[in-house]
ROTOR-65292 format. One record per residue (C-alpha): x, y, z. Coordinates in Angstrom, 3 decimals, m for minus. Layout:
+----------+----------+----------+
!        x !        y !        z !
+----------+----------+----------+
!        X !        Y !        Z !
...
+----------+----------+----------+
END
This chain:
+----------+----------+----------+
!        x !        y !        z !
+----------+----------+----------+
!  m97.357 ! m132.144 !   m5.453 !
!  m98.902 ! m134.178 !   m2.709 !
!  m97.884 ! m137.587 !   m2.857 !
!  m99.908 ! m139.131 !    0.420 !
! m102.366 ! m140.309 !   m2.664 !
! m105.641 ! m141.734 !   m1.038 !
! m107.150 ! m145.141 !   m2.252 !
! m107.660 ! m145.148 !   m5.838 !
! m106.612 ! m142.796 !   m8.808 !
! m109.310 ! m141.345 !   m9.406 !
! m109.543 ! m140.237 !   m5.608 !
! m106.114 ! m139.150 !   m6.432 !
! m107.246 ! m136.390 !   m8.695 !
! m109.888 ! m135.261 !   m7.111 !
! m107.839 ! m134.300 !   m4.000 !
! m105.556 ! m132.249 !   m6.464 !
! m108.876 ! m130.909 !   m8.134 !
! m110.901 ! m130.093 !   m4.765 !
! m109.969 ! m125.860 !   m4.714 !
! m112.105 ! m126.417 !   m8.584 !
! m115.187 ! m126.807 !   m5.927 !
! m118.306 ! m127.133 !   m8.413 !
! m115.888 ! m127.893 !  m11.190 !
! m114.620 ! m130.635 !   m9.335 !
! m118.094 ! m132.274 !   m8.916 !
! m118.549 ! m132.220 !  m12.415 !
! m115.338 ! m133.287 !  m13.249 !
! m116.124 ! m136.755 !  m11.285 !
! m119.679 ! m137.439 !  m11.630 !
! m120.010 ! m140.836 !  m13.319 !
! m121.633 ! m139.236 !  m16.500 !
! m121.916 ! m136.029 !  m18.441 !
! m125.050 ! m134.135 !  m17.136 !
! m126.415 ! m134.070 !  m20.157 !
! m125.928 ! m135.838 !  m23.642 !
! m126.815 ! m139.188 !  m24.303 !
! m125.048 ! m140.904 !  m21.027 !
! m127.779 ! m139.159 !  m19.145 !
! m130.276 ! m141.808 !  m20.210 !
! m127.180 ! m144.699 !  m18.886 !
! m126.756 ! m142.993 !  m16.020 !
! m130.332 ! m143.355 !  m14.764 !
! m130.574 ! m146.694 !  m15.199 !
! m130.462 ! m148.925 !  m12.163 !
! m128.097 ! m151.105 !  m13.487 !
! m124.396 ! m150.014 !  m12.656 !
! m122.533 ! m150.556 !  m16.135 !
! m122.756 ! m152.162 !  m19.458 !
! m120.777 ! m153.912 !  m21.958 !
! m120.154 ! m153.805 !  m25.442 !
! m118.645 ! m156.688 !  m27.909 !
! m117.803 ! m155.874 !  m31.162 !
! m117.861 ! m158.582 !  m33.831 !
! m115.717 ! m157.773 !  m37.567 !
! m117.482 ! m160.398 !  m38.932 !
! m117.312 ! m159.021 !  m43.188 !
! m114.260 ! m159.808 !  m44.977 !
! m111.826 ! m156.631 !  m44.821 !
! m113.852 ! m155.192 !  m42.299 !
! m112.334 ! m151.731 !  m41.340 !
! m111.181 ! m152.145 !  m37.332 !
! m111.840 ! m147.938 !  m36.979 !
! m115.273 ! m148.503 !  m37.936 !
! m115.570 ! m151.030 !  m35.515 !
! m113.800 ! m148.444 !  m32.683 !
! m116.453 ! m146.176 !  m33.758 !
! m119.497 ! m148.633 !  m33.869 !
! m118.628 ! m149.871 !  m30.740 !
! m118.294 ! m146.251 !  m28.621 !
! m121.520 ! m145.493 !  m30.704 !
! m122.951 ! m148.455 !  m28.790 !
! m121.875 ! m147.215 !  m25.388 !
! m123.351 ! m143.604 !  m25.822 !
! m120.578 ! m142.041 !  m27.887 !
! m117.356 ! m141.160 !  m27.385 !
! m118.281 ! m137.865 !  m25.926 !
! m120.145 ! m139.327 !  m22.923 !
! m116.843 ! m140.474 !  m21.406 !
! m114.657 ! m137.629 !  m22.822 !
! m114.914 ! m133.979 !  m22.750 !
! m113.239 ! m130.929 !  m24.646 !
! m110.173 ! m130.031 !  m23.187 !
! m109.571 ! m133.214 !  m21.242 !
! m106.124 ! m134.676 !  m21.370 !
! m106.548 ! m138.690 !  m21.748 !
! m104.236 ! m140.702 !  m20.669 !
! m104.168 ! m144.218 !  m23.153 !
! m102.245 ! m147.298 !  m21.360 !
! m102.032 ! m149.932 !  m24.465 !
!  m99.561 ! m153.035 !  m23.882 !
!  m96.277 ! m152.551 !  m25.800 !
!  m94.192 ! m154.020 !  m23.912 !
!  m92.870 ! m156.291 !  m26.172 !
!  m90.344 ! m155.505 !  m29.221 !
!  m92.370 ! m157.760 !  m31.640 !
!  m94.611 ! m156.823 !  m34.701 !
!  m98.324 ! m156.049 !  m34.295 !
!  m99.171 ! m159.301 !  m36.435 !
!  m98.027 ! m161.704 !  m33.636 !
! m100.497 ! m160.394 !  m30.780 !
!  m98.023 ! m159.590 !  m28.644 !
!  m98.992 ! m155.698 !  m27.881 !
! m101.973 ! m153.824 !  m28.595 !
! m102.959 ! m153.119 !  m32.254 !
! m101.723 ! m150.095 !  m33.335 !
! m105.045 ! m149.707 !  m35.608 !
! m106.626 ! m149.822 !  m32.284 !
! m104.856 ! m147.715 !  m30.108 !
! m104.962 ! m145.067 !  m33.672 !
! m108.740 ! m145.509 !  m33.529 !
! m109.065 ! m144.565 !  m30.034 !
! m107.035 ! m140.945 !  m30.427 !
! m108.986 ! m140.217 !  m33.133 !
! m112.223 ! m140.516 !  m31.411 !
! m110.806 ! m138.516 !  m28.250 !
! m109.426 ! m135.573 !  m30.372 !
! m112.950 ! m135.517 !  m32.284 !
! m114.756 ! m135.356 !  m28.793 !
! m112.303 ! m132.224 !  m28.403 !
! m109.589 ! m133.831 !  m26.355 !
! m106.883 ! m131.348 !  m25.563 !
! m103.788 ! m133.940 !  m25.449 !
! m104.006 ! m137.528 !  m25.916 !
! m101.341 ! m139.665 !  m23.847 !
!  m99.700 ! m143.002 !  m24.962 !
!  m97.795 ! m144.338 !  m21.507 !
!  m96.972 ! m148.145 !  m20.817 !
!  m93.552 ! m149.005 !  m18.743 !
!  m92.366 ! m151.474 !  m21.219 !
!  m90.256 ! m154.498 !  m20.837 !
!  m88.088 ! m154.530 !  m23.499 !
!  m86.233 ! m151.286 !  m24.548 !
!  m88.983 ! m148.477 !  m24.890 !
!  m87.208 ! m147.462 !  m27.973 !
!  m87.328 ! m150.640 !  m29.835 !
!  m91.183 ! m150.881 !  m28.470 !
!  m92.209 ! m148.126 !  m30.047 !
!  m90.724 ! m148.379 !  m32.900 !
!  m91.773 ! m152.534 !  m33.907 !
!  m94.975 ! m152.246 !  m32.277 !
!  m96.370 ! m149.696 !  m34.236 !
!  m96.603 ! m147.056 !  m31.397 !
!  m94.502 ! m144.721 !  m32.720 !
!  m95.622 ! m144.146 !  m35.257 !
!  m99.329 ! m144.097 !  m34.239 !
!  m98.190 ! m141.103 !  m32.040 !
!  m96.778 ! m139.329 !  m35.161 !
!  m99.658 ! m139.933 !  m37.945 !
! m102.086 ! m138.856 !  m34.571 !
! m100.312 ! m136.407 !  m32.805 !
! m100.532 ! m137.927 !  m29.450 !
!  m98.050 ! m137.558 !  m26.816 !
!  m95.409 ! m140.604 !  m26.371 !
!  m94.198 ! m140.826 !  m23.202 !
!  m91.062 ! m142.515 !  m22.382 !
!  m90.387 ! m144.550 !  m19.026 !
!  m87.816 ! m142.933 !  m16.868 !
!  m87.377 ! m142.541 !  m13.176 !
!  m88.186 ! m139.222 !  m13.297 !
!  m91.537 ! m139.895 !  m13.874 !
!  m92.457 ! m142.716 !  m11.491 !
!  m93.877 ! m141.303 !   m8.066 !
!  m94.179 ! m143.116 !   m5.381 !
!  m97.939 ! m143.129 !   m4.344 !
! m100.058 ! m144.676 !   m1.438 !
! m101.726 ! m147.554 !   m3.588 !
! m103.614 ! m148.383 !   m0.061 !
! m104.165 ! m152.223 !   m1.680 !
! m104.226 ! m155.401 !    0.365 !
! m100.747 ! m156.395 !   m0.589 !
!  m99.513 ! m153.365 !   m2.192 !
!  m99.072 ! m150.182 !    0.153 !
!  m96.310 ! m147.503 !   m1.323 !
!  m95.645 ! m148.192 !   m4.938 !
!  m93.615 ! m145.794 !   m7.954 !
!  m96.400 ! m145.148 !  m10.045 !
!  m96.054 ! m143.788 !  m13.634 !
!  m96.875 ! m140.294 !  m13.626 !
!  m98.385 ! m139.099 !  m16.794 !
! m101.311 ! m142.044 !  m16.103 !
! m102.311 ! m140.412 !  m12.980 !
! m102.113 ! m136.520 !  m13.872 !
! m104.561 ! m137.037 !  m16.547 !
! m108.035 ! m136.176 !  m16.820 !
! m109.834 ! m139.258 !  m18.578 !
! m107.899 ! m143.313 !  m18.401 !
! m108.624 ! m145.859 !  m20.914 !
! m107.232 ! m148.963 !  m20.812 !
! m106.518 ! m150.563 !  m24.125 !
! m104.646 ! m153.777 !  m23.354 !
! m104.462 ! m157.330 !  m25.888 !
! m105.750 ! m160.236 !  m24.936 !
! m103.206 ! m162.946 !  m24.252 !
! m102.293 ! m166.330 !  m22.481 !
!  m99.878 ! m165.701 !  m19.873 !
!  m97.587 ! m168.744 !  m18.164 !
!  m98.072 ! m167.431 !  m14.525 !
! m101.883 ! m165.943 !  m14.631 !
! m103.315 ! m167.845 !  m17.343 !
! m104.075 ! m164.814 !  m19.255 !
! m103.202 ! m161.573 !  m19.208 !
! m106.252 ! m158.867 !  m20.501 !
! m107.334 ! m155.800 !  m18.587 !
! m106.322 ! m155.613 !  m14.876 !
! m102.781 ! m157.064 !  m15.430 !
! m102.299 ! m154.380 !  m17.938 !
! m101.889 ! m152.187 !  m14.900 !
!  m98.634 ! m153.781 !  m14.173 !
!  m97.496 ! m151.771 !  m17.152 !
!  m98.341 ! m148.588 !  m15.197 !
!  m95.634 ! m148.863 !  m12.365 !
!  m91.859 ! m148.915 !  m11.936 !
!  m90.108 ! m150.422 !   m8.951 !
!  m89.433 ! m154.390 !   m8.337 !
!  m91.843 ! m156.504 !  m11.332 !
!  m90.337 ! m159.334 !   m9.827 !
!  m91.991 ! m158.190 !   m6.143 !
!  m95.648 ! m157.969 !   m7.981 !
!  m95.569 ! m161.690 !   m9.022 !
!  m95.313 ! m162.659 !   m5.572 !
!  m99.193 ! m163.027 !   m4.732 !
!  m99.937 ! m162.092 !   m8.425 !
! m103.407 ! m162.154 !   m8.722 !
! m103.657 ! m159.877 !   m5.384 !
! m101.097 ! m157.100 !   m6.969 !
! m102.789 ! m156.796 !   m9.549 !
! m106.000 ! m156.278 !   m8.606 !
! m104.447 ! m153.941 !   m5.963 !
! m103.280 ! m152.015 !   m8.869 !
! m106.243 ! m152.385 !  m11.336 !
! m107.865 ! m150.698 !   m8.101 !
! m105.974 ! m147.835 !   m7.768 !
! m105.791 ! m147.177 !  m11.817 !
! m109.317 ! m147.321 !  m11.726 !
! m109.872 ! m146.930 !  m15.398 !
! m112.656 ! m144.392 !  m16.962 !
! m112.963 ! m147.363 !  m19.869 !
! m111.577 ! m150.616 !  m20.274 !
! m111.163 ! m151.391 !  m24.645 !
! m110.041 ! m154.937 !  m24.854 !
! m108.407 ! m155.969 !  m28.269 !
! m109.072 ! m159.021 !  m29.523 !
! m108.783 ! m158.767 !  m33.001 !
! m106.101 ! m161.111 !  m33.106 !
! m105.467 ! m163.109 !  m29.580 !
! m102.094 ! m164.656 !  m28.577 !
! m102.787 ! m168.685 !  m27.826 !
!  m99.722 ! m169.918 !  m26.673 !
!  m96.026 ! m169.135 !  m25.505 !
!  m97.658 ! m165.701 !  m23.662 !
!  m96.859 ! m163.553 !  m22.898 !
!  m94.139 ! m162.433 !  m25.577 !
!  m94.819 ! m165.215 !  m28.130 !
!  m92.844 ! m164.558 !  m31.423 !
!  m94.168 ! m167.321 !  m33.438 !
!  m97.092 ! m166.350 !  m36.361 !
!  m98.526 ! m169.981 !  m35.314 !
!  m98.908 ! m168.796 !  m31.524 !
! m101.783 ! m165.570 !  m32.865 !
! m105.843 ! m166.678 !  m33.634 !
! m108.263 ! m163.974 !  m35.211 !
! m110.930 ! m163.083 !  m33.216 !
! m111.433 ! m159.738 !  m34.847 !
! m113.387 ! m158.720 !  m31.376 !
! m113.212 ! m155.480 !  m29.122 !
! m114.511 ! m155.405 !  m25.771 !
! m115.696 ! m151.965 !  m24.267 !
! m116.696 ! m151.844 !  m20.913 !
! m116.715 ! m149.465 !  m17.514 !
! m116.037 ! m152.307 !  m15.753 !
! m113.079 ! m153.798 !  m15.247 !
! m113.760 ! m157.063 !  m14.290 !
! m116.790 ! m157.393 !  m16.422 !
! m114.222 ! m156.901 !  m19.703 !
! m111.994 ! m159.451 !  m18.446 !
! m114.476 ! m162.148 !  m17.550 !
! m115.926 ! m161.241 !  m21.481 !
! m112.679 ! m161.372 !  m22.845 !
! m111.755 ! m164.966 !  m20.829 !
! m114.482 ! m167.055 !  m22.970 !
! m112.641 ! m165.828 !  m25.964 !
! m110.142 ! m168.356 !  m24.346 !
! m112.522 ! m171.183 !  m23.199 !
! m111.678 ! m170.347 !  m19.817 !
! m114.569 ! m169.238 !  m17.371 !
! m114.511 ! m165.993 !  m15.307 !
! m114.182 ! m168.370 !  m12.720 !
! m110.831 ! m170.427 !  m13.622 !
! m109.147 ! m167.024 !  m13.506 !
! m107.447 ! m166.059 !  m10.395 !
! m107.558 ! m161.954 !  m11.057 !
! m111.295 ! m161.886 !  m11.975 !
! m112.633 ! m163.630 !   m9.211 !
! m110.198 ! m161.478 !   m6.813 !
! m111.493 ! m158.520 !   m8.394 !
! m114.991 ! m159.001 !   m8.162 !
! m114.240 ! m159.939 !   m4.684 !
! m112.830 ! m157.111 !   m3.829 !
! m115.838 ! m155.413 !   m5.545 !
! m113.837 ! m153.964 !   m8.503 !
! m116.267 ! m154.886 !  m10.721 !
! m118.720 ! m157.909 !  m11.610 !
! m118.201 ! m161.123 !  m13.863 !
! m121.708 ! m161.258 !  m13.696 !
! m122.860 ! m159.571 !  m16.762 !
! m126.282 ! m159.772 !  m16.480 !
! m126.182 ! m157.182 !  m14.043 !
! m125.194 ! m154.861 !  m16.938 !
! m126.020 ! m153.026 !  m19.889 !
! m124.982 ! m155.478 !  m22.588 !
! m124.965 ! m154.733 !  m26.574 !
! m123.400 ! m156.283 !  m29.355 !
! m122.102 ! m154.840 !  m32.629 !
! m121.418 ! m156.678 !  m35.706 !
! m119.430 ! m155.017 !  m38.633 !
+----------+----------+----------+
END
């Protein structure tokens, strides 16, 4: 395989997918050509948002999942039968899903689910943890997600990080993971945190998850890598979970007193958009975070959400 990857990966793919000619145009138009994205994709604005709200007591968070795709067009607007989705949750932390430390595994469960029902032909769960990928899977909930699902799990190893052009400001030649890049559809399914060095950690530093090499490197002109990164990724959805929200001692926490309830998702095709959402959650402004200003400076997306789509769903 060709590693001279051009700027982003989606670009990436379509160079590997250009002998598919027409296929290959279908493959990476923005929406199906027909279904209901068709009505989206005609309007002028260039994205939309969703916030989900599980506001009833024992409210079911797969219902939300669902409400919330319904919101956006349905599930099958973003994938297609036979598509292999790649999933990057963050589980890079050996701690149980109650203290907010990684993604919720009734989150990342509702998310296969939808992509096998829109006739997914492999679902993908890939994140370059921190802590031993073993332990990870196991006290996060991952593992078994993958089993009761029948997703793929896909360990870290060297053999699977690439290095790739990443053509960022900072960032040039980078190991990438692999299985992220290779698949058809990308969702990006990080929790919502506080983080010591970037104030929070949400959508675009979950891409930090999807490399190997020198971590300590990328937190040298943070904000800058990872927008480099979040650029390259270039994610077909961004779900944020918020159901519960880490407050303090981020990123790893360990303390039940360091976790608030939002019970929130945010769905979005934009990237900066579902950050700058996601930041209020906080009390922080799109503004007082370094990543989402970078981002929508380097155009990766908008923190302006009235130039979007914008719905709300309430469960």
């Amino acid at each position: 395989m060709d590693m001279d990857y051009p700027i982003t990966r989606r670009a990436s793919l379509k160079r590997l997918l250009q002998i598919s000619g027409a296929m290959a145009c279908y493959a990476f138009s923005p929406w199906p050509l027909n279904g209901p994205g068709r009505l989206w994709a005609q309007s002028e604005k260039r994205g939309f948002i969703v916030e989900g709200l599980g506001q009833t007591k024992g409210y079911s968070v797969k219902e939300l999942i669902r409400k919330v795709f319904e919101a956006a067009g349905g599930i099958g607007r973003f994938v297609s039968k036979g598509d292999v989705v790649a999933i990057k949750p963050n589980i890079s932390w050996a701690r149980r899903p109650d203290l907010a430390a990684t993604t919720n595994p009734e989150v990342l469960a509702g998310v296969i689910e939808l992509c096998y029902e829109a006739g997914a032909k492999k679902v993908r769960i890939a994140d370059n943890t921190i802590n031993d990928a073993r332990r990870c899977f196991a006290i996060t909930g991952a593992g078994v997600v993958a089993k009761e699902t029948n997703a793929d799990l896909v360990y870290p190893r060297s053999s699977l990080m690439k290095s790739m052009k990443l053509h960022g400001h900072r960032l040039d030649v980078w190991p990438v993971f692999v299985p992220l890049v290779e698949a058809d559809k990308l969702i990006n399914l990080p929790v919502a945190k506080v983080h010591g060095l970037t104030t929070l950690t949400l959508g675009i530093k979950n891409w930090i998850g999807g490399v190997g090499g020198r971590r300590y490197a990328l937190h040298q002109d943070i904000h800058q890598s990872i927008v480099d990164l979040a650029r390259f990724f270039n994610p077909t959805l961004t779900l944020i979970d918020a159901t519960r929200i880490m407050i303090e001692n981020g990123p790893s926490g360990g303390r039940p007193s360091d976790v608030a309830m939002k019970n929130t998702l945010i769905l979005s095709d934009d990237q900066v958009a579902a950050d700058a959402l996601a930041a209020g959650l906080f009390g922080y402004s799109p503004e007082q975070i370094g990543f989402i200003t970078l981002g929508q400076r380097r155009g990766l997306g908008t923190y302006d959400l009235a130039q979007l789509d914008q719905k709300k769903v309430i469960l």
